[in-house]
C-alpha positions as CSV (number, residue, x, y, z in Angstrom):
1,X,19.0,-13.3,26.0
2,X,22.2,-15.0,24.6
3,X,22.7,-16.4,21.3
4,X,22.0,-19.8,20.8
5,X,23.8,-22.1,18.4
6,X,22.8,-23.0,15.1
7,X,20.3,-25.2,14.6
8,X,19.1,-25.7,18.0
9,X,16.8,-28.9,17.7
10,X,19.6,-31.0,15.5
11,X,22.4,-30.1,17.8
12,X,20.4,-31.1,21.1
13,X,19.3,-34.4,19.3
14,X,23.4,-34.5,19.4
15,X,23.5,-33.8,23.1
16,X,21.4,-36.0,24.1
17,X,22.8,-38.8,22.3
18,X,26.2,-38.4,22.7
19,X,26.5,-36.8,26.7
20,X,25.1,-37.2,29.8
21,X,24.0,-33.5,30.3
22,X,20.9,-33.0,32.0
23,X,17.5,-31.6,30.2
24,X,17.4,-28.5,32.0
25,X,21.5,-27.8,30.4
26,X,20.8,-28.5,27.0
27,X,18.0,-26.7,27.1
28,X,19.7,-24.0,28.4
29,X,22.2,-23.8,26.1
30,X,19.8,-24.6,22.8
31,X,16.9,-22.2,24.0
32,X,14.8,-24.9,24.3
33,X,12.0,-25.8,26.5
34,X,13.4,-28.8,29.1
35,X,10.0,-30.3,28.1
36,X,11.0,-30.4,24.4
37,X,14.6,-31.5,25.6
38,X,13.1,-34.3,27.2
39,X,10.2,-35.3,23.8
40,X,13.7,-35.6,21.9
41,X,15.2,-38.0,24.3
42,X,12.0,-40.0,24.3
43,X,11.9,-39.9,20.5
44,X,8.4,-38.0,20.6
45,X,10.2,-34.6,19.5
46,X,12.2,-34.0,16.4
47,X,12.0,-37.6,14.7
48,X,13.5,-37.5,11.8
49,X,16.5,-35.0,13.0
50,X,19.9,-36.0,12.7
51,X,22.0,-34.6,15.3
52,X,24.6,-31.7,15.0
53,X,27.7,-32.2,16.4
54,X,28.1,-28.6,18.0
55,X,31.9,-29.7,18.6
56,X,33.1,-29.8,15.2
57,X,30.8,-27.0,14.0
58,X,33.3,-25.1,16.3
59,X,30.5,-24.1,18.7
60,X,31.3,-25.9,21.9
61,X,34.8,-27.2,23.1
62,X,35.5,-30.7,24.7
63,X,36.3,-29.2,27.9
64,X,33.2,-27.4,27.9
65,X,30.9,-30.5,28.1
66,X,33.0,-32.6,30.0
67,X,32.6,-29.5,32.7
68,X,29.5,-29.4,32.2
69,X,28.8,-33.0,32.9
70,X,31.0,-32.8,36.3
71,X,28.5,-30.0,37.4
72,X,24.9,-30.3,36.7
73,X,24.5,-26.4,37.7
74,X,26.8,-25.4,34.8
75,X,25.8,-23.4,32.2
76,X,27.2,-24.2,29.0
77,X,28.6,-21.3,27.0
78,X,29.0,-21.2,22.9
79,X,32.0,-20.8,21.7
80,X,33.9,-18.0,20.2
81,X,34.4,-18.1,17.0
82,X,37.9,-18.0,15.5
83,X,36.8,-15.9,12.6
84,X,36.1,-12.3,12.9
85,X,33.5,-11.2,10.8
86,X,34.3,-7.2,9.1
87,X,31.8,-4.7,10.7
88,X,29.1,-4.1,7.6
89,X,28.9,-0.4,7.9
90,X,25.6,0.9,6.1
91,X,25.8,2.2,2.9
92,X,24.0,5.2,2.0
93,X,21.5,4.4,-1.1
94,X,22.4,5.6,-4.4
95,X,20.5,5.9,-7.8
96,X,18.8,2.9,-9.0
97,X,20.9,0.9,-10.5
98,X,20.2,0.2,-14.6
99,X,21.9,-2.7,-16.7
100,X,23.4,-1.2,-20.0
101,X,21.5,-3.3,-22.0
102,X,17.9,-1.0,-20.7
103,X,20.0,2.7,-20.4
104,X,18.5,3.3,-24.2
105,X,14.8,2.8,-22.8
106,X,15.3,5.2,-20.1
107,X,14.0,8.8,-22.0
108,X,11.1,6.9,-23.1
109,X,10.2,5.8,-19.4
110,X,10.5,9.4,-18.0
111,X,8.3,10.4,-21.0
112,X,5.8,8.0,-20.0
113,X,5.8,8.9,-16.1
114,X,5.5,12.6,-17.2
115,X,2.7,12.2,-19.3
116,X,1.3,9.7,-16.5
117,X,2.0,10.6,-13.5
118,X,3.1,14.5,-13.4
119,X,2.6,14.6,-10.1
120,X,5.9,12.7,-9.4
121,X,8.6,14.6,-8.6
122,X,11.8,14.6,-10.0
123,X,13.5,13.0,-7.7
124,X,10.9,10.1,-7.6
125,X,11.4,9.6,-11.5
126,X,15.6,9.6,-10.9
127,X,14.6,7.0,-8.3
128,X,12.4,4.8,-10.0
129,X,14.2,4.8,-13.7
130,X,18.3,5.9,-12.1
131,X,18.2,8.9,-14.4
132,X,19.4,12.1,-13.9
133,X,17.8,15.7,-13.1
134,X,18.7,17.2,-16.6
135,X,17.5,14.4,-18.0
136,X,14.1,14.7,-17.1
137,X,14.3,18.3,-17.9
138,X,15.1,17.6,-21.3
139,X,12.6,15.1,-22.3
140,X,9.9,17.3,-20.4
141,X,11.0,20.4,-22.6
142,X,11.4,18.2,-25.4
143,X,14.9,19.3,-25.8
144,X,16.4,15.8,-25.6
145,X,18.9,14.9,-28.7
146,X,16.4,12.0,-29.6
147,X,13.0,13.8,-28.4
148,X,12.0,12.9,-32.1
149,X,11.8,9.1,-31.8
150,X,11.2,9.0,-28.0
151,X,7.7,7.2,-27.2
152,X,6.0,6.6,-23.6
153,X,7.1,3.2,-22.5
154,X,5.8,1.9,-19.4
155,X,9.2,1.3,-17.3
156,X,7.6,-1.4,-14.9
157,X,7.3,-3.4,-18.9
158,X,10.6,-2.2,-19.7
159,X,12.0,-4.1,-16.2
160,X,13.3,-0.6,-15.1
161,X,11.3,-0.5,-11.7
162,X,9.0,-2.8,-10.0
163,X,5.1,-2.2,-9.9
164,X,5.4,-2.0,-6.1
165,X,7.7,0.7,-6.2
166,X,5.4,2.7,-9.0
167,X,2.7,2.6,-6.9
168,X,4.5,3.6,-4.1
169,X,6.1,6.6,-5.9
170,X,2.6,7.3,-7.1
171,X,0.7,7.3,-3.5
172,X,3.7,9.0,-2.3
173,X,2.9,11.9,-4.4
174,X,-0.8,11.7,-4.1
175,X,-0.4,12.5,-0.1
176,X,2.3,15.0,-0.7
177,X,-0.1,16.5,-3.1
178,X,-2.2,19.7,-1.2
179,X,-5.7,19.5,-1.7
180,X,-7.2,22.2,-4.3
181,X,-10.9,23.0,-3.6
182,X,-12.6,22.0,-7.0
183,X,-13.8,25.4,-9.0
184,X,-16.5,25.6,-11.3
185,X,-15.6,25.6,-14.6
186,X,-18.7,23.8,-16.1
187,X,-17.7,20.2,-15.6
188,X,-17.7,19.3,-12.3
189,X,-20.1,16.6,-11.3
190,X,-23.2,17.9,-8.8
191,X,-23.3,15.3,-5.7
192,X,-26.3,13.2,-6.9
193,X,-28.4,14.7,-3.6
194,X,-28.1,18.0,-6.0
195,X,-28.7,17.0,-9.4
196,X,-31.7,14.3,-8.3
197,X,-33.1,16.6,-5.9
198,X,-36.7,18.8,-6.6
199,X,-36.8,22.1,-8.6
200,X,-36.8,24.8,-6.1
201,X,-39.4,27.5,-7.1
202,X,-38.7,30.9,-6.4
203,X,-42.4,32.5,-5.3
204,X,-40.8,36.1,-5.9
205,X,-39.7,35.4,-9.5
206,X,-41.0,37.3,-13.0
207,X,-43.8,39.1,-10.2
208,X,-44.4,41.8,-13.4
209,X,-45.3,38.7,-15.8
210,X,-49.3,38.2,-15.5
211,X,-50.1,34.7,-14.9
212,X,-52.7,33.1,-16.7
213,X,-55.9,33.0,-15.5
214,X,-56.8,29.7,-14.3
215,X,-59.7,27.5,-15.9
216,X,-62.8,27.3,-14.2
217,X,-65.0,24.2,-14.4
218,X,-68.1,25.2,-16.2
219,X,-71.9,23.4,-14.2
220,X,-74.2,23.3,-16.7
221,X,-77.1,23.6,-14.0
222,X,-75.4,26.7,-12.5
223,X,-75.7,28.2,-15.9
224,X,-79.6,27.5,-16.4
225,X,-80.1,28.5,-12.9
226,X,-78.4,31.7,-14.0
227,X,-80.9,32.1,-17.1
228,X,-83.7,31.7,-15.3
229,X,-82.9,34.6,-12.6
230,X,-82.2,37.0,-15.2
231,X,-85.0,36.5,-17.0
232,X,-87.4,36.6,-14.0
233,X,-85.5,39.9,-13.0
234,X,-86.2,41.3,-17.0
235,X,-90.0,40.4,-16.5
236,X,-89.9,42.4,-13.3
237,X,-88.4,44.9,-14.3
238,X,-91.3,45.4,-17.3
239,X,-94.5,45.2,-14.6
């Protein structure tokens, strides 16, 4: 698909006005829809527009419309343009770049992502604040010339990186993270299926410890009835 010209709609308001070019050619040429061509000659389609002279703009030449208007099966072509835009070759991305007047606040930004965030790498940290490698060495080892006076500073506060790119930097590291199988050193939370379920009772446990005997509901009629036989036994006993 070619290039159209700039500003399509105000520049076929202009053809319609000022040629006799079919729909189906200004459409053509503005990569428009001959059915929208056609709204904007019955003043249904972009009221309010004022026409673009494509002529002047340098996109279309006189002897290109009056062609065009000779030959309904035409095509019109945009111009050329007479100035020839430099190549933009990419430019490989350096170090952040940080205004002088923020350079100062720098050590106390890398203190506060190490203390922070010590999963970031440093090359995350020289990208997010534009320091350098020994310099996050040195305030890490506290062997910076000013380590004394340096205090964590958030640098998304001190306008040396943007939140976005933080949190970025942050899930960046997260992922790159590997995963270390939690060990128990006493203070790991139980999954609440654990920690809520029943005591488990082992029926093999303390076997050598006598259990106490169990209490026996005492019938007083039982105990009569028990009387009674053994004195009726003692008075057999004496015939």
């Amino acid at each position: 698909m070619s290039q159209g010209p700039l500003m399509p709609k105000a520049t076929a308001v202009w053809l319609v006005e000022n040629t006799s070019l079919s729909f189906d050619q200004i459409a053509d040429f503005c990569k428009l829809h001959p059915l929208e061509v056609k709204g904007i000659a019955d003043g249904e389609v972009a009221a309010g527009i004022k026409g673009l002279d494509p002529v002047t703009t340098g996109q279309l030449t006189r002897e290109e419309i009056e062609k065009a208007q000779k030959d309904p099966n035409h095509h019109l072509r945009l111009a050329e343009s007479r100035v020839k835009l430099p190549e933009q070759k990419r430019v490989k991305k350096g170090p952040r770049y940080t205004p002088v007047s923020r350079r100062h606040d720098r050590p106390n930004a890398i203190l506060w992502l190490v203390r922070n965030h010590p999963e970031l790498k440093d090359a995350q940290i020289m990208r997010l604040v534009g320091t350098t490698k020994t310099t996050i060495q040195q305030v890490r080892e506290r062997t910076h010339w000013n380590s004394a006076s340096l205090s964590p500073m958030d640098p998304v506060t001190l306008g040396l990186c943007s939140q976005i790119d933080l949190d970025f930097e942050v899930q960046r590291a997260a992922k790159d993270r590997p995963h270390v199988e939690a060990q128990d050193h006493g203070g790991t939370l139980m999954p609440a299926e654990v920690s809520t379920a029943p005591e488990r009772v082992d029926p093999f446990a303390d076997m050598s410890r006598p259990k106490p005997a169990q209490e026996e509901n005492i019938d007083v009629n039982s105990v009569f009835a028990k009387l009674k036989q053994l004195k009726r036994d003692e008075d057999e006993d004496e015939e």
